[in-house]
N, C-alpha and C positions, 0 to 999 in steps of 0.2 A: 437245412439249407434249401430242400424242397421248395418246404414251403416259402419261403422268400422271393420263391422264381418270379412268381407271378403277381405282386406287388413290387418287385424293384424293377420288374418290366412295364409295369404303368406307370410308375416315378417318370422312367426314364421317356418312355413317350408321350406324357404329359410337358417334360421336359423338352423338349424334342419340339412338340405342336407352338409352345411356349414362346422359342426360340424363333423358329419361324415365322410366327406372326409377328412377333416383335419385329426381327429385321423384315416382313412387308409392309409393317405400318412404316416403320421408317424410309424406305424405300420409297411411298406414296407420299411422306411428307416431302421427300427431297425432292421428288416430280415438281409436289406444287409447289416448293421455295423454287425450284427454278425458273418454272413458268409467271410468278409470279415477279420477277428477279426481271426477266424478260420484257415483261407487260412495263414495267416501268420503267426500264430502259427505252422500249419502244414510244411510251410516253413523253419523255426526254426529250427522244430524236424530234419527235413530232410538231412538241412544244417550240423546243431552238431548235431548227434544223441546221445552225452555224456550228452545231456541239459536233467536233471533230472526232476527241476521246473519251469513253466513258468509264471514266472509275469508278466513283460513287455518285449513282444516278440523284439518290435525294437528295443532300448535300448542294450536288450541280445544279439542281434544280431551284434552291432556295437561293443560293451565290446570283442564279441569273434574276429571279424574281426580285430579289432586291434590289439589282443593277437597274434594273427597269423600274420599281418604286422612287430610286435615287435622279433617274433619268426623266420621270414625271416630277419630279419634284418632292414627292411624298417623302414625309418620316419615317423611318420603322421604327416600330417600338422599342427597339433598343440601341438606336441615335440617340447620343447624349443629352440634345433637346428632349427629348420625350423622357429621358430618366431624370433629368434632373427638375423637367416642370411636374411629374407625378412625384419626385422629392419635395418639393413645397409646397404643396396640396397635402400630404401626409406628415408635414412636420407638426402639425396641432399647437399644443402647448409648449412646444420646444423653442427655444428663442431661436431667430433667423441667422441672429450675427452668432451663434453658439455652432458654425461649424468651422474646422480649424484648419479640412483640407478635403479636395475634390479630386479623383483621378480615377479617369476613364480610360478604359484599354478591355480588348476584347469583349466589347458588346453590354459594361458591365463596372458599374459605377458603384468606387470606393468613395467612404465618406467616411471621414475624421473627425470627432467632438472634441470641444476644450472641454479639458479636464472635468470643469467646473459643472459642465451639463450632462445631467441624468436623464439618458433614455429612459422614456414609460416604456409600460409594457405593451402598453396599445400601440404602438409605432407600429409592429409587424401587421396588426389587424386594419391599419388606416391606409398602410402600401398595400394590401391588398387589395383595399377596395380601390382603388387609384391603379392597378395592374400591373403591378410590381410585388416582388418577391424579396425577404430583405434575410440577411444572416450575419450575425457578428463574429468577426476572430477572436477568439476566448486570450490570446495570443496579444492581438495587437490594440486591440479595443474599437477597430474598425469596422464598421458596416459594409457591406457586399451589398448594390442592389443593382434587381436582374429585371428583368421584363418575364411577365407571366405568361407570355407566346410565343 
């Protein structure tokens, strides 16, 4: 057992230094998640200074930018005008009247095919290019498409 003294006391202080520095790197990250947490809160304020309460600064941030793209007039890329004219731009060789149903709800445009019409597989590669993001429910046979921003 001697001899073990002195190897299970450097386990253990290795263990030990290990420890520590683990919990002061963590400690240093949480510094800078808060300061960083901070900085963009303060950004927030600074940007809207009408922002009264801050729960989630980026979130806030995008809600008011929007209201003000909305307020200019502009489109976001994810107003239904803008998905569904990069929908037909993307539709290629798909017939126009081969869609059976349209519904937009949360930022994010479902599309329906009659039966009869078979997606290519180039769809997802031609809303890409057009900036948009597409996914089908295996489920319901409906397409999801998203804005790529």
């Amino acid at each position: 057992m001697k001899r073990l003294r002195v190897p299970l006391a450097l386990v253990a202080a290795t263990l030990g230094v290990a420890v520590i520095g683990m919990n002061l790197h963590w400690w240093k990250l949480s510094r800078e998640r808060d300061a960083l947490s901070a900085q963009i809160t303060e950004t927030l304020l600074s940007a809207f200074p009408k922002t009264t309460t801050v729960l989630d600064p980026p979130a806030q941030m995008q809600r008011q930018l929007d209201q003000l793209r909305l307020a200019a007039g502009e489109l976001s890329p994810n107003d239904f005008l803008a998905l569904s004219s990069g929908l037909s731009r993307s539709m290629g060789a798909l017939p126009l009247n081969g869609i059976a149903s349209l519904d937009y709800h949360d930022r994010k445009l479902d599309v329906g095919f009659k039966p009869e019409v078979k997606v290519d597989p180039d769809f997802t590669q031609r809303l890409a290019r057009n900036g948009l993001s597409g996914e089908v429910d295996s489920n319901t046979g409906k397409w999801t498409i998203r804005s790529r921003s």
